[in-house]
N, C-alpha and C positions, 0 to 999 in steps of 0.2 A: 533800468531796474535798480531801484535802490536795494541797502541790504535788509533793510528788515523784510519788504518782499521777497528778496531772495531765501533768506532762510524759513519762512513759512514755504515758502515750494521745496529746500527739503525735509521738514519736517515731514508733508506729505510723501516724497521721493524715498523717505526711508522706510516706510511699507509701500513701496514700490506704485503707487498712485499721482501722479500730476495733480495738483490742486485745479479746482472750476478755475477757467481763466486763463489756465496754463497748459492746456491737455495740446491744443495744437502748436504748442512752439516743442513739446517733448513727442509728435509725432512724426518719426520718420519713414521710409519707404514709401510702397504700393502709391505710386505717385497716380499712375493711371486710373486706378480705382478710386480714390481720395479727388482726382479731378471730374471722373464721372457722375459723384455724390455731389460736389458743389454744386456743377452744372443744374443739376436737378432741383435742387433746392431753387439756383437761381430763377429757374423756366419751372415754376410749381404745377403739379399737375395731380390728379387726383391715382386714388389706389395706395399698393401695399409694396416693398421691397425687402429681401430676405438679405440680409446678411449672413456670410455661412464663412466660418473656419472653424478650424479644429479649436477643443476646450487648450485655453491657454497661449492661441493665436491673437487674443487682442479683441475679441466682439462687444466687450464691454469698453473699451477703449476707445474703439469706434464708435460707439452709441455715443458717448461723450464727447469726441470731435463733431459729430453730425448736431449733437447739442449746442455748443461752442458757435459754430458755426451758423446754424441756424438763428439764434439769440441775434449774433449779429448782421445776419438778414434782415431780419424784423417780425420774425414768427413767434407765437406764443410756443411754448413744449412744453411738454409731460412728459417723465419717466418713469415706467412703469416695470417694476421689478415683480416678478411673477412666481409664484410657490405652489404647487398643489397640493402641499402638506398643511400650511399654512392658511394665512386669511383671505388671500386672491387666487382664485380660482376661474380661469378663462370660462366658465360655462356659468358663471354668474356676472350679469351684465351691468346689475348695481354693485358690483364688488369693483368690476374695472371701472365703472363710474364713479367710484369714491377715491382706488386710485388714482387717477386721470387730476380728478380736481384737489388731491394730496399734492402731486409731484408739480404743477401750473406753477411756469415761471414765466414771467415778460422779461421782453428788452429793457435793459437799464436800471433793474431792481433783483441782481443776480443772490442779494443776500437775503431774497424774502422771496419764499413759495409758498403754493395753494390759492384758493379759492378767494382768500379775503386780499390776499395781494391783487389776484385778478380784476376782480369786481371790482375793489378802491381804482385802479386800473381804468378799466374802462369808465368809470362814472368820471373820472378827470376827464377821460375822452370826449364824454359826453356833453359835460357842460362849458369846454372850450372847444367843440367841434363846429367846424361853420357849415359842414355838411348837414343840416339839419335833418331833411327827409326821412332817413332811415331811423330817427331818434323820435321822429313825429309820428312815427306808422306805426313804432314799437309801444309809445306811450299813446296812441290816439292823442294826440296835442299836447303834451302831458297830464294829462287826466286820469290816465293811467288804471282806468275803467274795464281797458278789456286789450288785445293785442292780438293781431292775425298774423305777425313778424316772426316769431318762435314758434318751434314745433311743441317743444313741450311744455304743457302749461303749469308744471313744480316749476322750471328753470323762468317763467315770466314772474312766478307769484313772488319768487327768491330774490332775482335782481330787481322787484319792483320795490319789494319791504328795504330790500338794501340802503334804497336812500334816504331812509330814514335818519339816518346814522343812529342808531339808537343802541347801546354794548349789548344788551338782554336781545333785541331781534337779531345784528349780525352773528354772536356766537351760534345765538339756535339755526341759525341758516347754514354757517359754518357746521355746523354738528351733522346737519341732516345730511346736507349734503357729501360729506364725506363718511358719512357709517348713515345711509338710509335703508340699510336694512332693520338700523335698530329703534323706525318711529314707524313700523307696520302698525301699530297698538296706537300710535300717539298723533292718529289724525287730527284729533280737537284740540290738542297743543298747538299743532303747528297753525290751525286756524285761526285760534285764538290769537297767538303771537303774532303771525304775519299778515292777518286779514282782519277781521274783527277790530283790533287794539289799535289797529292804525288808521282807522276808518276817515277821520278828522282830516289826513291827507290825500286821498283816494276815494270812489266809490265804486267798489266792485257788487253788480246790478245781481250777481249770482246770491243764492239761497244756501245758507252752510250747507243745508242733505245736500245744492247740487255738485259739492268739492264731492263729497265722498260718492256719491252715484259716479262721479264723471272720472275718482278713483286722483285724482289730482296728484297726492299728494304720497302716490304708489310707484315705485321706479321697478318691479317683480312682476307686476303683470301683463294679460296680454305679450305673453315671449319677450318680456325686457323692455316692450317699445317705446316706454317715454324712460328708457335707461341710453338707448339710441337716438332718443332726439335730443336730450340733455348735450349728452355726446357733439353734434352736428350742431345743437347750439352756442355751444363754447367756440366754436369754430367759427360760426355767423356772427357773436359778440364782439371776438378780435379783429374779424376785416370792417365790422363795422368802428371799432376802434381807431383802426390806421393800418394795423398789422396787416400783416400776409398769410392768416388763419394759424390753425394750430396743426404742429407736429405731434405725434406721438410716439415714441420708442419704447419697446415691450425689451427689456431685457431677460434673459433665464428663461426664454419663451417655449425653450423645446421642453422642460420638464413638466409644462403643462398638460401637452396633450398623450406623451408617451408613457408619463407616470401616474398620470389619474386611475385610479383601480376602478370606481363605478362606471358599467359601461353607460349607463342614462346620461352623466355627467359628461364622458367623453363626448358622445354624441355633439352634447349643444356646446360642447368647443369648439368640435371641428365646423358647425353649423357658422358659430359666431366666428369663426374664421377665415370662411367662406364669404360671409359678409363683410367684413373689413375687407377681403382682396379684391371683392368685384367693384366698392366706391359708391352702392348704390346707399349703403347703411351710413356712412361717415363719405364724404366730401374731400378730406384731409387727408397730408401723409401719412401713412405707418412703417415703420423698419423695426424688423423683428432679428433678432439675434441666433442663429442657430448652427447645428454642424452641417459637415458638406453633406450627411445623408439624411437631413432633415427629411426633405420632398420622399425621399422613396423608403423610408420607413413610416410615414406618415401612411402613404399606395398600398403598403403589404399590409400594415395593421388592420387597414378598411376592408383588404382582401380578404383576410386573411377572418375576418369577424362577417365577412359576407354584402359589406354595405356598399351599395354600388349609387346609392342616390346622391354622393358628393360629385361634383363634378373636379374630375383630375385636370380636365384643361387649366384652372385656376392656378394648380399648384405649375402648371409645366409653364403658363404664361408668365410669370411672375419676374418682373426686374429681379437681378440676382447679381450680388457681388461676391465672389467667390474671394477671400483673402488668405492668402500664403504666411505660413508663417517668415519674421525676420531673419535675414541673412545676418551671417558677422560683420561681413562690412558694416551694415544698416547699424546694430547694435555698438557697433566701435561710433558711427555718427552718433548713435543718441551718447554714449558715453561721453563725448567729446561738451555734447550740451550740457551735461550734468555736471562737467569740470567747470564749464565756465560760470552756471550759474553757485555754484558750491565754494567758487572762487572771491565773488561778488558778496555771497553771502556772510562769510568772517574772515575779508581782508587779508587772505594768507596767498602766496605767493604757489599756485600748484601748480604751476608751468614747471618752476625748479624743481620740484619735487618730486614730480611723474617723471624728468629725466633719468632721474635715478633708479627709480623702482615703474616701468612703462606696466601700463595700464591693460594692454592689448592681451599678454598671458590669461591677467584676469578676466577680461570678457570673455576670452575663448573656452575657458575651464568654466565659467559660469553656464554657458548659453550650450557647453555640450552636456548636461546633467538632461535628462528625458525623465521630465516632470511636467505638470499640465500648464503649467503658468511660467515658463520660461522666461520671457520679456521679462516679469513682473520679477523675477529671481534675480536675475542679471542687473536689473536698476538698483536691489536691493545690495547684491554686492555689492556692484559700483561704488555707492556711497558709502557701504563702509569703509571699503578701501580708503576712500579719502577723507574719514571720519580720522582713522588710524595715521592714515601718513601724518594731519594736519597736527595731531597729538603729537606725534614722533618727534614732528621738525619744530616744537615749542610754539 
C-alpha cells in the first residue's frame, strides 16, 4: 500500500467507514459467520439470506464485505438502500427496479455504477464472446427483430437500442430505466427514440398500437410483472456475460415493512418479500440486513392485523446469520490495523509513540459508551487519537 492510498482509507476511517476496496482488510471477528457467507457466494445457489444484528453491530458493514467480496467472485451487485419515507418503497416494484439498476456494479469497473456501466458491460461481452448462442437467440442472428431470450420486453427493446451507441437513445434509456415510473405518459417518446428512430438498424415487425396494447413500455402493471422480469433479466444478461449473475443487498430493509403506515402498501411488501424468499420471482441472491427480531415482529404484526395468507414457513426457512456484536479484543485487532495503515499513510513513526501513550485505555473507554453505532465510534476515536499523538510528536 502506498501512502497516498493509505491516507484516502483514513480519510474515510475518520467517519468511521472503510473506503470500497478496503472494507475487508478493516474486517475483524465473527470468523465462522464471514466463512459461511463466502462459502455461499462460492457454491451460488438461488433464494434470500437475512442478516440480523443489533443497530450498530456492523449490518451495513457486512453488506459491504459481501459486496467486496462478491465483485471479486465475479458477480454483478446492487445495493439497495431502502426508506419508506422516501423514494423507495419495498411495495413498489419499479421503485426497486430503478434502484437495483442505480446501485449495478461489475467486476473490475468499481469507480462506475448503474445501468449504463452495465450494458457498456455486457455489449463488450457481446461482441468479444465466442459463446455465440445465447447472443444469436437474444438477437435472432442479429437482426434484432424480435427475442424469446428475455422475459421482459422494456429490458429487450432497452438493451437492443443500446447498441446503437447513440448519447440521445442511451440517456433516455438510462432515464427510464432508473425513474420508469416517470414515462407512464411518455409511451410515444420512448417509441420514438428507441423503435421508430432507429429503424435503419433493426426491423421490429410490431405495429406502434402493438407496444402500447402489449403495455411494453409499463414496468406498474399487471402486479409489477415486467418490473420482475427486468429484475431476473439483469441476472440472465450477466451470466450471459461471463459473470455469476447478479447479487442484490437491500440495506435499512427492516424500516420498510415495520414503518410503512398504509396498510395496502404494507401488504405488497410483505407480498414482494415473499417473493424474493421463495427464488420463484428472481433466480439471484438477496441478503437483507435486519435486527435479530426482524422474523417475529414481522409474525405478530401479520397476527396481530389478522393476515394469515403469508406463509410463515418462508420467514422460519430462511438462511440466517445471526452477528454478535465486537468484543474488545476484536476492536483492539481492528485498532492495531488502523495504526499501521495510519502509519503508512504520513510516515511518522507510531510504534514509538503508542509506547508512550498505549492505545488499549482508548479502545476500551471508546467501545464501552452504549450507543447504536459502537464499532463505527471506536474507529473514529482511534484515529484521532493518532491524528493528535502524530501532531504532538512534530
Amino acid at each position: 500500500m502506498d501512502p497516498s492510498h493509505a491516507r484516502r482509507i483514513v480519510e474515510a476511517l475518520r467517519k468511521g467507514i472503510p473506503p470500497d476496496g478496503y472494507v475487508r482488510r478493516f474486517t475483524v471477528g465473527r470468523a465462522s459467520e464471514l466463512k459461511q457467507l463466502t462459502e455461499r457466494l462460492q457454491n451460488p445457489s438461488s433464494g434470500s439470506v437475512l442478516l440480523k444484528a443489533n443497530y450498530g453491530s456492523g449490518k451495513t458493514h457486512l453488506l459491504r464485505y459481501i459486496r467486496e467480496h462478491a465483485l471479486d467472485q465475479g458477480y454483478a451487485v446492487s445495493t439497495v438502500t431502502l426508506d419508506a419515507k422516501a423514494g423507495i418503497r419495498f411495495n413498489r416494484m419499479d421503485q426497486i427496479l430503478g434502484a437495483i439498476c442505480r446501485g449495478l456494479e461489475v467486476p473490475g469497473f468499481a469507480s462506475q455504477k448503474g445501468i449504463r456501466s452495465f450494458f457498456d458491460f455486457v455489449v463488450r461481452q457481446v461482441n468479444e464472446s465466442e459463446d455465440v448462442q445465447f447472443w444469436n437467440q437474444l438477437s435472432n442472428g442479429r437482426k434484432w427483430d424480435y427475442s424469446n431470450t428475455l422475459d421482459s420486453p422494456a429490458m429487450f427493446v432497452a438493451f437492443r437500442a443500446w447498441f446503437s451507441n447513440r448519447p440521445v437513445v442511451q440517456e433516455t434509456i438510462e432515464d427510464w430505466l432508473l425513474q420508469p415510473w416517470n414515462y407512464r405518459t411518455q409511451r410515444q417518446r420512448l417509441y420514438l427514440t428507441l423503435v421508430a428512430n432507429l429503424s435503419m438498424l433493426f426491423r421490429d415487425p410490431r405495429e406502434e398500437w402493438k407496444f402500447y396494447a402489449d403495455e411494453v413500455f409499463l414496468f406498474h402493471t399487471q402486479g409489477y410483472a415486467q418490473s420482475w422480469a427486468a429484475i431476473r433479466d439483469l441476472d440472465r444478461l450477466a451470466r450471459a456475460a461471463g459473470l455469476r449473475g447478479l447479487i442484490i443487498l437491500f440495506d435499512e430493509f427492516e424500516d420498510v415493512l415495520t414503518n410503512m403506515s398504509n396498510r395496502q402498501h404494507q401488504d405488497a411488501a410483505f407480498w414482494n418479500l415473499v417473493h424474493f424468499f421463495s427464488g420463484k420471482f428472481f433466480a439471484g441472491m438477496s441478503f437483507y440486513a435486519v435486527t435479530p427480531e426482524f422474523t417475529e415482529k414481522c409474525k405478530v404484526l401479520l397476527r396481530r392485523r389478522g393476515q394469515w395468507d403469508y406463509s410463515f414457513y418462508h420467514f422460519e426457512a430462511l438462511p440466517t446469520f445471526q452477528m454478535s456484536p465486537l468484543s474488545l479484543m476484536e476492536l483492539l485487532e481492528l485498532a492495531q490495523r488502523i495504526i499501521d495503515v495510519h502509519g503508512i499513510a504520513y510516515d511518522w513513526d507510531v510504534g514509538a509513540a503508542i509506547e508512550s501513550r498505549p492505545l488499549g485505555g482508548v479502545v476500551q473507554k471508546a467501545a464501552a459508551i452504549q450507543i447504536e453505532d459502537r464499532a463505527r465510534h471506536t474507529i473514529t476515536t482511534i484515529v484521532k487519537t493518532l491524528d493528535d499523538l502524530r501532531e504532538e510528536t512534530g
